[in-house]
N, C-alpha and C positions, 0 to 999 in steps of 0.2 A: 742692670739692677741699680745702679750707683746713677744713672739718670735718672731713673724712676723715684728712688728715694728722692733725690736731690729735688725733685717736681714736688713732689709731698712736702718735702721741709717749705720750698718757696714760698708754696700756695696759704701755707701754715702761717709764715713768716708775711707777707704781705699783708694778709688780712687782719690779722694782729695789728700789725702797725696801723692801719683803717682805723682798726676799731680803738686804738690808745687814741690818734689822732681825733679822732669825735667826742670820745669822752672827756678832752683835755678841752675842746668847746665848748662842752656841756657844763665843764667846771667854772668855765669863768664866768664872776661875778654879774658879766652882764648880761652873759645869758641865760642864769639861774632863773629869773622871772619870767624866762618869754617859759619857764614850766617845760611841757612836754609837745609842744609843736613843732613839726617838720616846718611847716608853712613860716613862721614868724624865725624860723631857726637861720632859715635859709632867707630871707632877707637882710637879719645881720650879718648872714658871711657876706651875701652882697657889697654892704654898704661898709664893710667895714676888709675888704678885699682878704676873706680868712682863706686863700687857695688851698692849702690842706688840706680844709674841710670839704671846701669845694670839692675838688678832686674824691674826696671817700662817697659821697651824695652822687654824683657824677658816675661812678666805677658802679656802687651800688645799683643804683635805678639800670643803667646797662643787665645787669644783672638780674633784680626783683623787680614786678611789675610793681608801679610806683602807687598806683592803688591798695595793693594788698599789706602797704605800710601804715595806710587809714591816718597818716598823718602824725604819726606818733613815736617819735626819737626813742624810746625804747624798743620798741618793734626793729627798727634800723640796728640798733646794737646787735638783737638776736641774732639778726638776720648776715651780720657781718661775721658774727659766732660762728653760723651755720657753714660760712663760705668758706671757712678754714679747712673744711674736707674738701680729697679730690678722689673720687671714685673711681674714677679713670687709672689715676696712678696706682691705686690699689691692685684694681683690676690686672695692670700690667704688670705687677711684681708678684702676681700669682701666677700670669703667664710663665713668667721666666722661671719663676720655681716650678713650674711644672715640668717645663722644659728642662730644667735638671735635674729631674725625680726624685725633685721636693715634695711631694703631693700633699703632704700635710700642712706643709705651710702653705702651699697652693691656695688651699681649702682656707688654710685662716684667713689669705689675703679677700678671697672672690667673698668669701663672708664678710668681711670687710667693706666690701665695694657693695654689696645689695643692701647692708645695712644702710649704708650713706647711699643708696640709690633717688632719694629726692633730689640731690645735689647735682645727676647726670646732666652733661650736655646734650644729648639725647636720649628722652624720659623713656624712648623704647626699647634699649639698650639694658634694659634690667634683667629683659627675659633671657639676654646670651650670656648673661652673670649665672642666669640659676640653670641653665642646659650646663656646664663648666662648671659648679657644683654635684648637680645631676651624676654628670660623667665621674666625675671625685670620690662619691660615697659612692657609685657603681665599682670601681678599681679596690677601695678599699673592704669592700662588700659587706658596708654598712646600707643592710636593703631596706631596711624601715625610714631610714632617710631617707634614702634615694628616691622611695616611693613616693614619700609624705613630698618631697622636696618638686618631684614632677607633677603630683597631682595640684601642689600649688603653681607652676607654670598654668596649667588648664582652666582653674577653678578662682584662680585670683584674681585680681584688678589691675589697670594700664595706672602712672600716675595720677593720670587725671579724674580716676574713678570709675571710669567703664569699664564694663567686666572686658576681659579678657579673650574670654570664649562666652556667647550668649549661652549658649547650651548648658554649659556646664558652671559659670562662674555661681559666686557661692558668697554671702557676707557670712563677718565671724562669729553672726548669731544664728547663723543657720545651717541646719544637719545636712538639707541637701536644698538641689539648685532649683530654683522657682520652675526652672523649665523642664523635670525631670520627664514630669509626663506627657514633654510632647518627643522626646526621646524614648521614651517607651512605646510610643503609637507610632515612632518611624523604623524602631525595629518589628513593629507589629507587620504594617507594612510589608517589610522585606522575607519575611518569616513566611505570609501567605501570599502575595505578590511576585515576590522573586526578586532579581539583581535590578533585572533592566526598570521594571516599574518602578522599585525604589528610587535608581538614577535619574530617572524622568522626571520624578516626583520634588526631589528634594536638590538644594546646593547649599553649599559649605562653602566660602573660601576664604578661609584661615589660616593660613601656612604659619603664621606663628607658632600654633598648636600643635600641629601636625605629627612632629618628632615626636612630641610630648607624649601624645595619643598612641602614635607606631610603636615605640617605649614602652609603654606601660602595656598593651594591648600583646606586645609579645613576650613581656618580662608574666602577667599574669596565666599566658597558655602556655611558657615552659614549666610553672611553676602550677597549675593545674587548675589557679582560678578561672573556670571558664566565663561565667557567667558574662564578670566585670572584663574579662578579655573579648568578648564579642563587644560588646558596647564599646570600648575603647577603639579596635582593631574596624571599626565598621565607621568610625569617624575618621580615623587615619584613612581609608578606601575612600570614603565621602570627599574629605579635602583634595585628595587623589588627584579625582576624575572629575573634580570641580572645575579644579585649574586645569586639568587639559584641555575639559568641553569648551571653557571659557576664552580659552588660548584656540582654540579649530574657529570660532567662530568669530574670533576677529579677522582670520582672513579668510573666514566660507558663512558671510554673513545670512545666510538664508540653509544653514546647516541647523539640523534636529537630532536629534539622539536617538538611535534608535535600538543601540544592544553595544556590548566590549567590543563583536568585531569589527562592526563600525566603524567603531571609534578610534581603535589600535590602525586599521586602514587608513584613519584621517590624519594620524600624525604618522604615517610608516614614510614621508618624506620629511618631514622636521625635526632634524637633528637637534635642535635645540629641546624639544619635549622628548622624543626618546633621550639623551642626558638626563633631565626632569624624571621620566619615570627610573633611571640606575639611580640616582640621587636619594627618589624617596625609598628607595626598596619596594617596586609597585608590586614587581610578582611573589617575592617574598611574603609582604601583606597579607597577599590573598590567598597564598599559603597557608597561613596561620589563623586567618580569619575564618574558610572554608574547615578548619580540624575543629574551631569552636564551634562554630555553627550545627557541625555535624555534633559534637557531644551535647549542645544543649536540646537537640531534638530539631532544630531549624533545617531539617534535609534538602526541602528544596531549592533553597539559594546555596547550601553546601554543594549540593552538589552541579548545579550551574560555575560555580565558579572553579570547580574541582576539573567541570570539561573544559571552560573557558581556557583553565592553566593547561591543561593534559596537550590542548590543541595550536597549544601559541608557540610556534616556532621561536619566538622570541623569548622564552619565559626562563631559560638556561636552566641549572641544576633545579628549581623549582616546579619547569614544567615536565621536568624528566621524571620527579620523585611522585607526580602524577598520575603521570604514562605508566608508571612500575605499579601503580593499587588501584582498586575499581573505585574506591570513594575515600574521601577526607580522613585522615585518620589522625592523630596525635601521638606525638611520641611518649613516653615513660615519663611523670614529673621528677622536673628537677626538686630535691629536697633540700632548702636552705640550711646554714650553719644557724 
């Protein structure tokens, strides 16, 4: 914790000093007239050997793309402002408070860190900031965050402004996601088609998401929202058997899809994708997917994947609790505090 801080303080303490060093530039007299140009600024550190300066210009541009300055010494100051966060360090003194069952500080710190998430070293790194929140408000069983907090893993933007998930992402001026209705005609799909057509049909592979999806997807069917729990829980299965058909076919390059048993036969030698499916919770999934399916009226991909599970040697307590009922069923809702 006392490293971590101490990285915090540094990061703080450096760019500070950056940024006194520039402005103590900017103050002298003879450079008051070159105004607000980077270009003219930076030929009298040149000619005039200011290495301070140099070195802060230097560190910066390593840093901010040298464009995105437009040329303009105030912009460099902001931008030396901004470097004073270190997200990273936050991040990791929310670790360690967690690991002491801190969870509340936890929680201040990983807020902390998504806040200052422009500042990451790696801009992808935001999304295991808010899975680590996610999990936070889940222990505290603050479920209206939790929810709100994973639906924005799904439904948000990367740094750089792409969504997140096509499917689902969402700007903050809009109720719902431009692509809702093509998610509604692939659950249509599945509803009259079944498992395997769907599979054939369609590919997902997003594993960013995934969690987010399995999460919410089975946080909604304990708690008896069906609806929004099929839709969720059917993307979680999508990403699934995306990446496994994806992973059979790079080494069975002339492999087709043609049903689960298939499929489960193509990797029953690749240890590395059975780990993959314990990892996602595949049979679990579809556990919970086939109980919504069956309460929202979708019978016959329930019940496809209800024998799927009933018949897979491999499916453990899930394809047991199968074996034991003729069809999908759902247990009692959980009722929230």
């Amino acid at each position: 914790m006392i490293a971590f801080e101490d990285a915090r303080r540094d990061r703080a303490a450096q760019y500070t000093r950056m940024e006194q060093d520039l402005i103590l530039l900017l103050s002298h007299p003879n450079v008051r007239p070159l105004e607000n140009s980077l270009e003219y600024i930076e030929m009298y550190i040149d000619i005039n050997y200011e290495t301070a300066a140099a070195a802060v210009l230097e560190e910066l541009y390593h840093k901010v793309p040298r464009e995105t300055l437009k040329d303009s010494a105030l912009l460099a100051l902001k931008e030396l402002d901004r470097l004073k966060v270190f997200p990273e360090a936050e991040f990791w003194l929310g670790e360690t408070y967690r690991v002491e069952g801190e969870i509340n500080l936890a929680l201040h710190h990983y807020e902390r860190a998504y806040n200052q998430r422009i500042m990451l070293e790696n801009s992808g790194f935001d999304v295991e900031i808010l899975y680590k929140i996610v999990d936070i408000h889940r222990i505290l069983q603050n479920y209206q965050e939790m929810d709100s907090r994973a639906r924005e893993i799904i439904e948000g933007q990367l740094a750089s402004g792409a969504p997140r998930d096509v499917f689902w992402a969402r700007t903050a001026t809009q109720t719902e996601s431009p692509m809702a209705p093509m998610r509604v005609a692939m659950l249509d799909i599945l509803r009259r088609e079944g498992v395997d057509r769907f599979l054939t049909l369609y590919r997902h592979n997003n594993l960013v998401t995934e969690r987010a999806h399995r999460f919410l997807g089975t946080f909604y069917n304990v708690t008896g929202r069906h609806t929004v729990a099929v839709e969720h829980l059917t993307f979680a299965f999508l990403i699934q058997n995306t990446v496994l058909i994806d992973e059979v076919i790079r080494s069975e390059f002339d492999y087709n899809f043609i049903n689960l048993e298939n499929l489960m036969n193509s990797i029953s030698r690749r240890p590395d994708l059975l780990a993959f499916i314990d990892d996602v919770e595949y049979y679990e999934t579809i556990f919970y997917l086939a109980g919504s399916l069956q309460v929202t009226g979708r019978t016959i991909p329930a019940m496809q994947l209800w024998t799927f599970l009933a018949g897979n040697a491999n499916s453990g307590e899930w394809g047991e609790r199968a074996r034991r009922n003729p069809a999908p069923y759902v247990e009692r809702a959980i009722e929230l505090p």
